[in-house]
C-alpha positions in Angstrom: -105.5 37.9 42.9 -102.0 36.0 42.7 -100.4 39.2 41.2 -96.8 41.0 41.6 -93.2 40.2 40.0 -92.3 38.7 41.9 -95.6 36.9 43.3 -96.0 36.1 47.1 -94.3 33.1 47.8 -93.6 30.8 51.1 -90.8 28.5 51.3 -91.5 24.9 50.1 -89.9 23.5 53.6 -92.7 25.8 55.9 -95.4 24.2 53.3 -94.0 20.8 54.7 -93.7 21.3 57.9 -96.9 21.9 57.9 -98.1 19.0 55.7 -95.8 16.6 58.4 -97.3 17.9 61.6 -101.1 16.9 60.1 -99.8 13.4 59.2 -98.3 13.0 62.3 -101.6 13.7 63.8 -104.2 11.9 61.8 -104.9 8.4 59.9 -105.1 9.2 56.7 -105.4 5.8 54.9 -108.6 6.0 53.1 -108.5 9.9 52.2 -108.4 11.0 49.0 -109.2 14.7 47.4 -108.0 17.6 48.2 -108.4 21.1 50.1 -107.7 24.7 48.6 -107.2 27.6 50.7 -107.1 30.8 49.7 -104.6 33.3 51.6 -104.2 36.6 51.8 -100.4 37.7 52.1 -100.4 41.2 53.1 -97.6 43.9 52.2 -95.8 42.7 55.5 -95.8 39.4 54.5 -98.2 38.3 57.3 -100.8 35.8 56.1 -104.5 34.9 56.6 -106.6 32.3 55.7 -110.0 33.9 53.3 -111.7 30.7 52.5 -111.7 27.0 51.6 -113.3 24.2 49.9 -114.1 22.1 52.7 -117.9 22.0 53.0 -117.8 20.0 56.5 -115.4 22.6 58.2 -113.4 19.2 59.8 -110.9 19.5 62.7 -108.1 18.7 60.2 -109.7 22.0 58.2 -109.2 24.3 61.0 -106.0 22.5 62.1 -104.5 23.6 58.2 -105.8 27.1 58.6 -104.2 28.1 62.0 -100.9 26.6 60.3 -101.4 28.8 57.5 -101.7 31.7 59.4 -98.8 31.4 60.7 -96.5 30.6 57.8 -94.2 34.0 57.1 -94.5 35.0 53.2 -92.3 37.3 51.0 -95.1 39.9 49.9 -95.8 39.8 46.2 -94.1 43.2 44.7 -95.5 45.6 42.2 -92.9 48.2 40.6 -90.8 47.3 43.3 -93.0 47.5 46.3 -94.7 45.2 48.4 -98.6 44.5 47.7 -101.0 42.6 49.3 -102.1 39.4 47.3 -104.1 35.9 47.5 -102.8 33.2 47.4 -104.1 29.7 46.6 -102.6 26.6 48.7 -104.0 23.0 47.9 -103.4 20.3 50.1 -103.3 17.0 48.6 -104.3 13.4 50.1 -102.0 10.6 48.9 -101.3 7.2 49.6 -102.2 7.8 53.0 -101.0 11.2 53.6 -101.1 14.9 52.9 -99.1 17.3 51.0 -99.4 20.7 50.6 -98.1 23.7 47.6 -98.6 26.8 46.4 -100.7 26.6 43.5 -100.4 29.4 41.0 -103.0 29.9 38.3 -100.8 30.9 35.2 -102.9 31.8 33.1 -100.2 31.9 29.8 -100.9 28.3 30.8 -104.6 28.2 30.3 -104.4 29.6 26.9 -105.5 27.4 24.2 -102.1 25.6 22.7 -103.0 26.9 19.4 -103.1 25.4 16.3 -100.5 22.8 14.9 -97.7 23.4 12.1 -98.4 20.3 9.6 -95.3 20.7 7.3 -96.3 18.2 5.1 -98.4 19.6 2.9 -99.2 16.8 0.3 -100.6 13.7 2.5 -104.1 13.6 3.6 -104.5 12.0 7.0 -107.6 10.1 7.8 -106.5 8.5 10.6 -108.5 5.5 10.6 -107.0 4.0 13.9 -107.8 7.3 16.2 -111.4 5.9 17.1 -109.3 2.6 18.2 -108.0 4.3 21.4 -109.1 6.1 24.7 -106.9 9.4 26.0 -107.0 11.0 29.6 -105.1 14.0 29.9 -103.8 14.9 33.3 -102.5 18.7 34.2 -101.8 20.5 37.4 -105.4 21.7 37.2 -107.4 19.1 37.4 -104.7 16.6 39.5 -101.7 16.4 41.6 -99.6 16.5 38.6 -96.7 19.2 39.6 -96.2 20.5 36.3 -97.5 20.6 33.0 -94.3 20.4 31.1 -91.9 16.8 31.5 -89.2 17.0 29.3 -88.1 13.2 31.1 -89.9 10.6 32.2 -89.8 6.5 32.6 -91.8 3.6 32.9 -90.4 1.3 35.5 -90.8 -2.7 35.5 -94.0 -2.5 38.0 -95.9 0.0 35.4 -94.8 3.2 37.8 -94.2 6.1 35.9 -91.6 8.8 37.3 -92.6 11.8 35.7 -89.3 14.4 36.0 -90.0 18.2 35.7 -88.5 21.7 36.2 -90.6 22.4 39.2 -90.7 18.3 41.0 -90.9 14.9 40.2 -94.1 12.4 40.9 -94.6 9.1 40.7 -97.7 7.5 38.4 -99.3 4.1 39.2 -102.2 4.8 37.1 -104.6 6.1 39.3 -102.7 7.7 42.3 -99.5 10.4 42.4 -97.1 10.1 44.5 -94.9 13.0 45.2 -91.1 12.2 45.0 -89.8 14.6 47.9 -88.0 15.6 50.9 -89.5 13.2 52.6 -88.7 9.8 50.3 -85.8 11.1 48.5 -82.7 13.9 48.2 -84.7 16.0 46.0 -86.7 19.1 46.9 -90.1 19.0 46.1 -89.7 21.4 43.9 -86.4 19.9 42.2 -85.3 21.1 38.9 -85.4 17.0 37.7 -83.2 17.1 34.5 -83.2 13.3 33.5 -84.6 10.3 34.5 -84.3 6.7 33.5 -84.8 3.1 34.4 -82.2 0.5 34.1 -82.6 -3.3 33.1 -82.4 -4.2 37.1 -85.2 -1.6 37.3 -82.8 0.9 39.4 -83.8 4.5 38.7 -80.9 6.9 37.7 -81.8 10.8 38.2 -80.0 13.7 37.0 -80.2 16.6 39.5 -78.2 19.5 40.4 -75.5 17.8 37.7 -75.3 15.3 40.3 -76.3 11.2 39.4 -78.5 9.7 41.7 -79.6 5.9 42.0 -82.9 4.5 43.4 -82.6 0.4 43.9 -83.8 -2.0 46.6 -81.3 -0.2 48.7 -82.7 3.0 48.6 -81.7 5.8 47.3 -77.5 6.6 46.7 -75.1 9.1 44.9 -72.8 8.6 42.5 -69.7 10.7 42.3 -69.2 11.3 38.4 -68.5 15.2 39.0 -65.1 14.6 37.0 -66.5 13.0 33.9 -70.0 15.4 34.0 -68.5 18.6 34.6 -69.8 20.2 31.0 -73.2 19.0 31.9 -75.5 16.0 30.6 -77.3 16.2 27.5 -79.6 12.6 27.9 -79.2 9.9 30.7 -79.5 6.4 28.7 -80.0 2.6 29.1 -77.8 0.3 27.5 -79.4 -3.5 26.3 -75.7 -4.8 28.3 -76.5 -3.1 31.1 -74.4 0.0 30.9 -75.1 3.1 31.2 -74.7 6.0 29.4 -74.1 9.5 29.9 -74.1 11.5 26.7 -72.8 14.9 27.7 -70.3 17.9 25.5 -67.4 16.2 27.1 -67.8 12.8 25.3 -70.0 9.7 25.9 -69.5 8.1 29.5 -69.8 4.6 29.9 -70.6 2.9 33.6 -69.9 -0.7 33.3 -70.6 -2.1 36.8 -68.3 -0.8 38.8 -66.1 1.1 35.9 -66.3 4.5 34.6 -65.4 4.9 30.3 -65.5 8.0 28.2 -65.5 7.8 25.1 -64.3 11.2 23.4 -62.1 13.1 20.4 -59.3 12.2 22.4 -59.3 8.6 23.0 -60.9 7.8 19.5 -59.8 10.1 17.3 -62.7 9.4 14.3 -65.5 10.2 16.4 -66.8 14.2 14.6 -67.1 15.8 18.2 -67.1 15.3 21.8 -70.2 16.5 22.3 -72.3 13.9 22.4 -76.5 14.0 22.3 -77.4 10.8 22.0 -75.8 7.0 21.9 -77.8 3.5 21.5 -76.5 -0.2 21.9 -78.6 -2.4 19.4 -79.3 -6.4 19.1 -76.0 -6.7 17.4 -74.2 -5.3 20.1 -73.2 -2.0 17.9 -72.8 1.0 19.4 -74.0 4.3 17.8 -73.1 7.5 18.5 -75.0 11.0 17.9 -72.8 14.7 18.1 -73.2 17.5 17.0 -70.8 17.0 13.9 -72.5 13.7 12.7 -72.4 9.8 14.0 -70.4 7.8 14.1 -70.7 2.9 14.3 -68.3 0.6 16.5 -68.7 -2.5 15.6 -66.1 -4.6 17.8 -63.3 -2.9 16.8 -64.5 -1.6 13.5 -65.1 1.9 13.7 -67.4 3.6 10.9 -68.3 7.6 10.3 -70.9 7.8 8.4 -69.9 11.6 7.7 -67.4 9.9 5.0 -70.5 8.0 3.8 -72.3 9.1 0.4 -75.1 6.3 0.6 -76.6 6.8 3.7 -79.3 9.1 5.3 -76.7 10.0 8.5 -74.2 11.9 6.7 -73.7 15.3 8.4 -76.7 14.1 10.6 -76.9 13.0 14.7 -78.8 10.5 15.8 -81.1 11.5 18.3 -83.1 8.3 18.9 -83.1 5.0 18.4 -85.8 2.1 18.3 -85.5 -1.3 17.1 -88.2 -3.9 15.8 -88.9 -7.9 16.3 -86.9 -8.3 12.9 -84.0 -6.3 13.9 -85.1 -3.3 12.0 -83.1 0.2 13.5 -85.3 3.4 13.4 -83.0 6.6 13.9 -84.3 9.9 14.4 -82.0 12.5 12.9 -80.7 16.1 13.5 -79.4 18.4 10.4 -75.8 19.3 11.8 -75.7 21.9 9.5 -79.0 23.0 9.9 -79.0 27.0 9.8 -80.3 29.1 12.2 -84.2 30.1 11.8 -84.4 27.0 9.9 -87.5 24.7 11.4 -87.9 21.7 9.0 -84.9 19.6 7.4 -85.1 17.7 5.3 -82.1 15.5 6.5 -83.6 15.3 9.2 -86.9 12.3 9.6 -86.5 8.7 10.5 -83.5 6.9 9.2 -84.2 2.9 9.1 -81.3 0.6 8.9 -82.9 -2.6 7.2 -82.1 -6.3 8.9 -80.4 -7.0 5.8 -78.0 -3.8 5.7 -80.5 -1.7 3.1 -81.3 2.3 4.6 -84.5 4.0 4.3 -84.8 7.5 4.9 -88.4 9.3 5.8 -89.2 12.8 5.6 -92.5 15.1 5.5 -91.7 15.3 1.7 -91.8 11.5 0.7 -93.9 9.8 3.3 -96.8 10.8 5.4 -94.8 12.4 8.0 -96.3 15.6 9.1 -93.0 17.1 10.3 -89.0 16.5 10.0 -88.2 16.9 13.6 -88.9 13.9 15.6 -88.5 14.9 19.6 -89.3 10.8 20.5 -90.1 7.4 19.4 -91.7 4.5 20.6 -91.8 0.8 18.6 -95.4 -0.5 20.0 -94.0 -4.3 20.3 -98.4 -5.1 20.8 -99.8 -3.2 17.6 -96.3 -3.5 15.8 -96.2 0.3 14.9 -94.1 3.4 15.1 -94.7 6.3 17.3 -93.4 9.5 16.6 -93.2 12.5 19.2 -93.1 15.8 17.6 -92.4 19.5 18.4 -95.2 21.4 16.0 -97.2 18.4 14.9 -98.3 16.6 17.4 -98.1 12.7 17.4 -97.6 10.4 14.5 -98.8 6.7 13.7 -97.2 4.8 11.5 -97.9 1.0 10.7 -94.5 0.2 9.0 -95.8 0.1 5.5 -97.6 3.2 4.0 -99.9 4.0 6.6 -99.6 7.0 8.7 -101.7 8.9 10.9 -101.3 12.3 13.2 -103.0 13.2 16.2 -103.0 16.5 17.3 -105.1 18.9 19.8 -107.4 20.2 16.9 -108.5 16.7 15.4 -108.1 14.6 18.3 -108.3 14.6 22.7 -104.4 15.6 22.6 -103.9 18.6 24.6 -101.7 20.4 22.1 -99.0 19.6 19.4 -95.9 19.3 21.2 -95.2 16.5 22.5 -91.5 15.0 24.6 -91.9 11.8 25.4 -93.5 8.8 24.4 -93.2 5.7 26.9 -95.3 2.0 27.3 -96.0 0.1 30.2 -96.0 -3.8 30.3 -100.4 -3.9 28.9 -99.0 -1.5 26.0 -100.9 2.0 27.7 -99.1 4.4 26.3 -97.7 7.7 28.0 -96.8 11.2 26.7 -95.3 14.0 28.0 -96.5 17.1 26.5 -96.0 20.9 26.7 -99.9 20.7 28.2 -100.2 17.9 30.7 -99.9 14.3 30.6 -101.8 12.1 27.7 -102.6 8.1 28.2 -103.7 6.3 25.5 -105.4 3.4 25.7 -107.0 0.7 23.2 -110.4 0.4 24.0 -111.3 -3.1 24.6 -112.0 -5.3 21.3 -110.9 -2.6 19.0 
């Protein structure tokens, strides 16, 4: 069994090495599976080969395991000494190649998510639209998905999505992963990816190792905004103009084209902190601005804090999200600056919805059919003309603009669990989220 603290491990770079040598050796176009071995790693760290999955016992086969046996391990250790352990390896065919990791079975993992927190204790939910849709889950079970938790991820304008983890970043076209590695980029392939985002020219901006990279027809550069990202970034962000935007405890950075802004206490004096969580640039061309201490509205050069506001649902609050509609209806997703510790639903918190004609609407799980106050993401679905709500307890919720709204969780519905990241579309309207327990497509079934 994969036991020990610490487990037996091999470096990543050996696990490549060998992957390389096998595509440099054989055509690989029309593969497609995979191969597990399972290794023994003895107390010395010296490794053999137990079994596979390979029924035909191919040339490429025996080629992987004489590899494997000669990969050097660190022995897996229990109370401080070394053990003998197995070890599964999969090896992976895609797009034409092979790739190879250390696959661990962790069985905290495997555990049934449990059951949802519904704070709202008043609505009934029938959710007459669930039967309307089609979900696949993906994990790094039953796929080449590298980790089960994505905290980041973005569609890009050919339907790819980059899916940005802890333990590696792929790429999703659908059907087929592609690793993002050593091999086709500066990241490890098993990079701590903290953001990822696409911009309107479709270049893709990664945060990694507090380090900006950009992907563009060029290939893949580095930026050099250590100065201005030296507390760390809190959320990589696109701009409608074309900037973007760094939201990070120093202040809000600003790269427009070849210029670097920040935006912080010091250079505008009303904003409530410098540390910023989240900004957004709507239709109007307003820019709003999320900290920690409450948000703050530049309107050319009118400057509002809503802190000094009594009549609308941001005082005290951040923004956290931001959506817009056709009409030019804003949808905010709000944090409870003052929220106390231990405290898990606010109700300042919700969706905040600045009309097209200056009226606010606020939403909570106390006067709507929210099933929770804290909103992790949104989505506006421009095809069905409804609101999508990403939750940290409760799953995902539906809602149609009007009065009707629906949840979706892992006890009423295919969703793996109830926590969910990230909510993205692709150009058909599929839908992608990141949970805590794989990756969920939804898709409308045909005619519904």
């Amino acid at each position: 069994m994969d036991c020990g603290d610490p487990k037996a491990s091999c470096d990543q770079l050996a696990i490549d090495f060998v992957s390389a040598r096998i595509n440099n050796r054989y055509l690989l176009k029309e593969a497609t599976g995979s191969i597990t071995f399972q290794v023994l790693v003895d107390e010395r760290g010296f490794s053999c080969v137990l079994s596979h999955n390979d029924a035909s016992k191919s040339a490429l086969t025996n080629e992987l395991i004489t590899y494997l046996n000669g990969c050097i391990w660190k022995p897996a250790k229990v109370d401080g000494k070394p053990v003998a352990s197995s070890v599964n390896v999969i090896f992976r065919f895609i797009s034409g190649g092979v790739y190879g990791q250390v696959q661990r079975l962790d069985l905290a993992e495997m555990k049934p998510p449990g059951d949802p927190t519904i704070y709202n204790k008043t609505f009934t939910y029938t959710n007459p639209s669930l039967k309307n849709y089609d979900f696949t889950v993906w994990t790094k079970y039953n796929s080449p998905l590298v980790d089960n938790i994505a905290k980041s991820a973005a569609m890009d304008q050919s339907d790819l999505l980059w899916y940005a983890t802890e333990k590696g970043m792929t790429r999703f076209e659908g059907t087929t992963f592609i690793p993002v590695n050593e091999y086709n980029s500066p990241f490890p392939s098993d990079a701590n990816i903290k953001e990822v985002t696409i911009d309107r020219d479709n270049n893709k901006w990664v945060y990694y190792d507090n380090k900006i990279f950009m992907y563009g027809s060029g290939g893949w550069q580095l930026f050099d905004f250590k100065q201005f990202l030296a507390g760390g970034v809190n959320q990589v962000l696109n701009s409608r103009n074309g900037e973007l935007l760094f939201a990070t405890q120093n202040g809000l950075v600003v790269k427009r084209k070849d210029k670097v802004v920040v935006i912080n206490k010091k250079s505008m004096p009303e904003m409530p902190s410098s540390n910023v969580l989240f900004a957004y640039v709507d239709s109007q061309k307003r820019l709003w601005i999320g900290t920690s201490k409450g948000t703050i509205m530049i309107d050319k050069s009118v400057i509002t804090s809503f802190n000094s506001l009594n009549n609308t649902p941001l005082k005290n609050a951040s923004i956290s999200g931001a959506v817009e509609d056709e009409k030019g209806n804003v949808y905010f997703s709000l944090v409870d600056c003052n929220k106390q510790t231990g405290e898990n639903d606010s109700d300042k918190e919700g969706i905040a919805v600045l009309k097209f004609n200056g009226n606010w609407l606020h939403y909570n799980d106390k006067n709507s059919g929210m099933p929770a106050n804290h909103v992790n993401t949104m989505l506006y679905d421009k095809f069905e003309h409804v609101l999508w709500l990403g939750t940290d307890e409760s799953g995902i919720a539906r809602f149609d603009l009007n009065s009707g709204w629906e949840n979706y969780h892992n006890n009423n519905s295919p969703l793996p669990g109830f926590t969910i990241y990230q909510i993205v579309q692709d150009s058909k309207g599929i839908i992608y989220a990141t949970t805590a327990n794989g990756l969920l497509r939804i898709r409308k079934k045909t005619g519904a």
